[in-house]
Backbone bond lengths (Angstrom), bond angles and torsions (degrees), N, CA, C in turn:
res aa  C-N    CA-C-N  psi(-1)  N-CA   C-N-CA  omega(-1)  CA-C   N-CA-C  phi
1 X - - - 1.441 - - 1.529 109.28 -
2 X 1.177 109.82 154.52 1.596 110.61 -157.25 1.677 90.53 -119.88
3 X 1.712 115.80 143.22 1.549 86.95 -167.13 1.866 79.48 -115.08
4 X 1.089 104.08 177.83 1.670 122.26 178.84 1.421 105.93 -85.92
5 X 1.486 118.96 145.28 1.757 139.76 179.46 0.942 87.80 -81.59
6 X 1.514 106.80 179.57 1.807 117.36 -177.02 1.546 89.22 -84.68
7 X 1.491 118.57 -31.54 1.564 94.55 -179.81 0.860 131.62 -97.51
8 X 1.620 118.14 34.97 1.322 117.98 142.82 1.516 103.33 87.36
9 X 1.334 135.57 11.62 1.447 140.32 161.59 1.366 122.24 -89.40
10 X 1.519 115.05 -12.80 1.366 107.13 155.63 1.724 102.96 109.95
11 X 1.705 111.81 -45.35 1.547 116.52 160.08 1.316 116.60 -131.82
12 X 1.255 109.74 29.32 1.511 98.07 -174.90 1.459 99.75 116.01
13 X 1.714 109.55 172.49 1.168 129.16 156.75 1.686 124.99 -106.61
14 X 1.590 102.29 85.72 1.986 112.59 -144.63 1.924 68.98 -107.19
15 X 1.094 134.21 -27.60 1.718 105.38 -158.21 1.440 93.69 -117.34
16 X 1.806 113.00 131.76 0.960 139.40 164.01 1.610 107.56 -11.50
17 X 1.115 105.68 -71.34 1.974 96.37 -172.57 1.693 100.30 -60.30
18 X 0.857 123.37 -46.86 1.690 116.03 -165.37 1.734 107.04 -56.95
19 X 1.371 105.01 -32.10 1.673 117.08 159.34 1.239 101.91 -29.51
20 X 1.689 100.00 -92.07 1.240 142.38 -149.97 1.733 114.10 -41.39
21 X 1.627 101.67 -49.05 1.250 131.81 160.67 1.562 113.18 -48.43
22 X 1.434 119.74 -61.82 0.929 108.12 -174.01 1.983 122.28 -78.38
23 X 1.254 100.48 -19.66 1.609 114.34 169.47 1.642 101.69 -41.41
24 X 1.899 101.80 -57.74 1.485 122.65 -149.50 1.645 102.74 -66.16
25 X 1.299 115.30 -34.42 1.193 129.70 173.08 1.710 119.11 -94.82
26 X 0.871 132.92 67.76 1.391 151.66 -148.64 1.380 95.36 157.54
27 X 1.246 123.95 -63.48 1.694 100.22 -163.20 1.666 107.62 -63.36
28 X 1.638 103.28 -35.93 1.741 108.06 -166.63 1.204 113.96 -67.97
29 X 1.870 120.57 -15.45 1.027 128.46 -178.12 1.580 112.53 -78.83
30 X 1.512 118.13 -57.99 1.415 127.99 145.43 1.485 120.51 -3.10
31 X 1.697 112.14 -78.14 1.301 106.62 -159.69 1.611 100.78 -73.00
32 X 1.554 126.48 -19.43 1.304 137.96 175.73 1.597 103.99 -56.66
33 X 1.139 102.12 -50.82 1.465 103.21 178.22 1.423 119.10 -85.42
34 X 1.296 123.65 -32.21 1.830 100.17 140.88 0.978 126.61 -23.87
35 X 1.392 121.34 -66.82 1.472 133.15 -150.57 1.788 111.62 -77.72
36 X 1.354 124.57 -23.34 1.284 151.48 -174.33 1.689 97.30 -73.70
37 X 1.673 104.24 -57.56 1.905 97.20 -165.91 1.550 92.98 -87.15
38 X 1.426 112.13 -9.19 1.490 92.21 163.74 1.806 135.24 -57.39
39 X 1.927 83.36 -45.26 0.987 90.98 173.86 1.533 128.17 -60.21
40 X 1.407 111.15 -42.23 1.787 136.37 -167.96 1.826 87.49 -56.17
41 X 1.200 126.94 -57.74 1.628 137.53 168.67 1.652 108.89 -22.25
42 X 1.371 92.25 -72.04 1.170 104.35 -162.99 1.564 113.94 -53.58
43 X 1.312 104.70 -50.44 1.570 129.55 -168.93 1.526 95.25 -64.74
44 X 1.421 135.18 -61.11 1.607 145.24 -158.76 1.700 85.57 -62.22
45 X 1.760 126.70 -35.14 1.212 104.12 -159.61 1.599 114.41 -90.79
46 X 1.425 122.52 -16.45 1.812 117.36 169.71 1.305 123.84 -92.67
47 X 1.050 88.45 160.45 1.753 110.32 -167.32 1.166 120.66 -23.98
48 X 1.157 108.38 153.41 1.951 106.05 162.43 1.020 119.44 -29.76
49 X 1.684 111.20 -79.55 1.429 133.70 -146.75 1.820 85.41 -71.33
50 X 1.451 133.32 -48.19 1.489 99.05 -163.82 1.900 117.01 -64.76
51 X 1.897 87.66 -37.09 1.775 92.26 171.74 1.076 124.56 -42.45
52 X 1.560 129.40 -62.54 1.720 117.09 139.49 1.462 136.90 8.04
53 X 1.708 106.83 -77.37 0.899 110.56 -178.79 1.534 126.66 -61.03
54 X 1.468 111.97 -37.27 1.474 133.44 176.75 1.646 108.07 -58.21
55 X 1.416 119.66 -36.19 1.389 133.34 -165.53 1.855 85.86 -102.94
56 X 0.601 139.35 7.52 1.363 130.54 166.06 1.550 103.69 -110.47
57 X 1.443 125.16 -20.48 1.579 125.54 -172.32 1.695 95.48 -87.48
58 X 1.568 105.66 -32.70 1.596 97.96 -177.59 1.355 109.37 -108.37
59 X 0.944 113.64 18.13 1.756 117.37 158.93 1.130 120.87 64.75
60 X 1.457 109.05 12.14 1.834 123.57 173.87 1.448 112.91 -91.26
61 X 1.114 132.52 142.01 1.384 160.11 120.27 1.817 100.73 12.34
62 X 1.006 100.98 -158.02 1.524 106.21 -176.91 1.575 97.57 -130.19
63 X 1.359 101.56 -46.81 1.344 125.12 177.78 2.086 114.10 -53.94
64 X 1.401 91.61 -60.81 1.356 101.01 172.90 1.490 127.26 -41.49
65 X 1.988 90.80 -52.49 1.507 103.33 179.83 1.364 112.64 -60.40
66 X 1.256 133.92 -15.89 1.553 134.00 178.42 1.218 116.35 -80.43
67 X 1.533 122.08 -32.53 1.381 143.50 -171.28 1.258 101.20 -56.73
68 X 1.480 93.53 -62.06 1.669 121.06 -148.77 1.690 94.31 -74.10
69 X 1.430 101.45 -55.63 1.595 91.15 -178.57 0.989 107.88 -38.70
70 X 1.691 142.01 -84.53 1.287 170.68 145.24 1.448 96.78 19.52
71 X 1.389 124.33 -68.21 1.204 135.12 -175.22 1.778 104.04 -57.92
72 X 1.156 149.85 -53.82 1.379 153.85 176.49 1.925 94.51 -48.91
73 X 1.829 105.41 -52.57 1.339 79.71 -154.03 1.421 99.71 -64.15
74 X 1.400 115.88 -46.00 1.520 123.08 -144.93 1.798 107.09 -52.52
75 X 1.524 103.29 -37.33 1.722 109.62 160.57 1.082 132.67 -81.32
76 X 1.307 129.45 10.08 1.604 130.33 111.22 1.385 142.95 -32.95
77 X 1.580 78.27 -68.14 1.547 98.47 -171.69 1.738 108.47 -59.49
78 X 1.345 118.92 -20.91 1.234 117.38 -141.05 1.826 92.94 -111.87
79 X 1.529 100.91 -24.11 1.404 103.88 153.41 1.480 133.59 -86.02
80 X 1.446 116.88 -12.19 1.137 123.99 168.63 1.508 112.52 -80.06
81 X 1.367 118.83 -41.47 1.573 120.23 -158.72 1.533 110.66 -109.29
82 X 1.531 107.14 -21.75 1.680 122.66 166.38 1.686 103.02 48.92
83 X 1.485 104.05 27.12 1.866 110.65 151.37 1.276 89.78 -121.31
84 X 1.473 83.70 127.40 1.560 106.19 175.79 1.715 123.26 -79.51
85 X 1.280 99.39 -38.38 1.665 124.25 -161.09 1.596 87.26 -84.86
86 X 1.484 127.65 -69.22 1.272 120.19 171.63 1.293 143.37 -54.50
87 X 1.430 114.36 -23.81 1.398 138.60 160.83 1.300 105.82 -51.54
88 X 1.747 123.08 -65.81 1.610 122.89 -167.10 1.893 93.60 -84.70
89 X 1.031 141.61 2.78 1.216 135.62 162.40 1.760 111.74 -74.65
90 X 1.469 103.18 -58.81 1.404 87.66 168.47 1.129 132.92 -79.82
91 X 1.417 129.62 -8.15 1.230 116.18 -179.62 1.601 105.82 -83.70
92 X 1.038 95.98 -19.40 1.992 91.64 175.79 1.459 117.85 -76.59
93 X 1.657 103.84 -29.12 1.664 109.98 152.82 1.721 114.52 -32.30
94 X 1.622 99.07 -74.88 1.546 120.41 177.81 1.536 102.81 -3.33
95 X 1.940 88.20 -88.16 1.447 138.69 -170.58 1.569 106.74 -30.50
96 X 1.846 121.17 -51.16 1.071 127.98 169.66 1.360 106.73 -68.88
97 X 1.184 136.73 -81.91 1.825 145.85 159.77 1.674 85.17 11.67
98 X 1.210 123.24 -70.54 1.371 125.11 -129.40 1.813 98.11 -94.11
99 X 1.480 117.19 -22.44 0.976 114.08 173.10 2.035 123.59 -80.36
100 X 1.130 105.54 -28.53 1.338 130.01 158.91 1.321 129.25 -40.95
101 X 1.736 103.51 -52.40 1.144 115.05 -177.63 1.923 110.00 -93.22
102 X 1.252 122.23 -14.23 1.028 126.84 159.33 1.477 119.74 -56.41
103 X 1.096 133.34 -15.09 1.800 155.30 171.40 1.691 94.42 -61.80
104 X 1.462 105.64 -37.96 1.418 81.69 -169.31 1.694 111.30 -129.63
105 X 1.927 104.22 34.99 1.386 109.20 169.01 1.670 99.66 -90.56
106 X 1.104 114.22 174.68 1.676 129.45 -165.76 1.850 93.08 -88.60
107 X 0.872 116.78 100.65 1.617 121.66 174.32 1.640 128.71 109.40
108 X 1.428 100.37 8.89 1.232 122.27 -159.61 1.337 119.15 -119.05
109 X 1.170 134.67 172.16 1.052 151.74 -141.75 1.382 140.46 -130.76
110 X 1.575 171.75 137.81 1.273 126.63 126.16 1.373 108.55 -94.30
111 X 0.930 82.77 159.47 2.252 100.80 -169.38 1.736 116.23 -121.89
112 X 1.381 116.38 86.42 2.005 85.28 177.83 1.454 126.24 -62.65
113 X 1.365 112.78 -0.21 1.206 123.03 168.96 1.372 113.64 -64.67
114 X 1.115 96.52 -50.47 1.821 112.82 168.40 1.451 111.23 -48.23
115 X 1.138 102.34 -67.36 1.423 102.07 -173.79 1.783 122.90 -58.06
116 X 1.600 99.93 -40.93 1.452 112.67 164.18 1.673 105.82 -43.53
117 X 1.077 116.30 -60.85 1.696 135.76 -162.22 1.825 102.16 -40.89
118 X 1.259 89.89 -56.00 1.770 113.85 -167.25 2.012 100.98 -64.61
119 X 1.752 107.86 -59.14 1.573 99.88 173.76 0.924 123.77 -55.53
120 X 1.872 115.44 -18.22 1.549 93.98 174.10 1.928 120.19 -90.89
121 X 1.479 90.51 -13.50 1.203 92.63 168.60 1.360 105.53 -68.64
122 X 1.600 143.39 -74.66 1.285 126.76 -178.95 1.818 134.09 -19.69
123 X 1.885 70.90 -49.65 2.293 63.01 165.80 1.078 121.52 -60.61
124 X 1.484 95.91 -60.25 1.636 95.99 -177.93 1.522 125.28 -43.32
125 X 1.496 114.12 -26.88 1.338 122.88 175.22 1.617 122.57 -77.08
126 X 1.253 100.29 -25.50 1.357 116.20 -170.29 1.787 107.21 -87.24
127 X 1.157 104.04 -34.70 1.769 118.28 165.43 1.645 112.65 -56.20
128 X 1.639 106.92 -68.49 1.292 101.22 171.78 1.315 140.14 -53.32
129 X 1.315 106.67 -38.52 1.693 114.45 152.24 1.204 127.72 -48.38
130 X 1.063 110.07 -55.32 1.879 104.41 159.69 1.451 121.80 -38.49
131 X 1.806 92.29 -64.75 1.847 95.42 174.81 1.658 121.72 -46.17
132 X 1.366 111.32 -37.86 1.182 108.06 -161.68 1.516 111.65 -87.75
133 X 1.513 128.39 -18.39 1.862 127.32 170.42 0.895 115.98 -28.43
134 X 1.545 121.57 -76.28 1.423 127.69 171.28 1.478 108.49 -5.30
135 X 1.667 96.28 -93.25 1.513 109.22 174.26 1.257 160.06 -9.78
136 X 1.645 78.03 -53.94 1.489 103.35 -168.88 1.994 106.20 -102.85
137 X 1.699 103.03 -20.08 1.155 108.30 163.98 1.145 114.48 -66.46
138 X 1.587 122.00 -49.94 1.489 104.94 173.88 1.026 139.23 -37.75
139 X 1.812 108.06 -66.50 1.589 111.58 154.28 1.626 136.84 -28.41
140 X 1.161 106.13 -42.82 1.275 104.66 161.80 1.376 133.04 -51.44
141 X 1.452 97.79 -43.07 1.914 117.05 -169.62 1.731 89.19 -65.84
142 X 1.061 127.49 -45.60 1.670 141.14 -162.09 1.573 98.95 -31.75
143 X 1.849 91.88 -68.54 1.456 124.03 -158.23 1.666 111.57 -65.31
């Protein structure tokens, strides 16, 4: 019995395009996930009252919005870096990092709710990323 790679090709990635593919998809995931803890940065660092307002334009929770963030990056990250265990380790680093330092923005907070909110988003993010390689590697190889 032949067992399956993490990427989901069954023996590996032995032929040039399945490489190539998988390089192409890793890097797009990467700069995606730049752009994501940029955002999570940006957002953890203003005020109450606009965070409010922003979470009232997208109709999420406070709670949600941590999830959900969390959840986007961690299935990035988890397609970009394809360590799973280290992937949801640091991003829960982040998640804590970011709640800490909110103690000492002007209107802000730390929350373990918050922080709870965000690890479960990472799993959850870090799961789907797994699920989705396969997949999404294929597609890639297609193109």
């Amino acid at each position: 019995m032949r067992l399956r790679s993490r990427d989901g090709c069954g023996g590996g990635l032995t032929r040039p395009q399945d490489r190539v593919a998988s390089i192409r998809l890793r890097v797009g995931a990467g700069l995606a996930l730049l752009a994501e803890l940029g955002c999570i940065a940006w957002f953890a660092s203003v005020g109450g009252e606009y965070q409010t307002q922003i979470q009232s334009f997208v109709m999420l929770s406070d709670k949600m919005a941590h999830a959900l963030a969390f959840c986007v990056a961690g299935m990035t990250a988890s397609l970009a870096l394809r360590t799973s265990a280290a992937t949801a380790a640091g991003l829960c680093a982040v998640a804590g990092g970011i709640e800490i330092l909110q103690s000492f923005v002007p209107d802000r907070t730390a929350s373990f709710a918050d922080f709870a909110a965000s690890v479960a988003g990472v799993a959850a993010g870090v799961a789907l990323g797994a699920a989705l390689w396969p997949i999404l590697l294929g597609s890639v190889r297609r193109t």
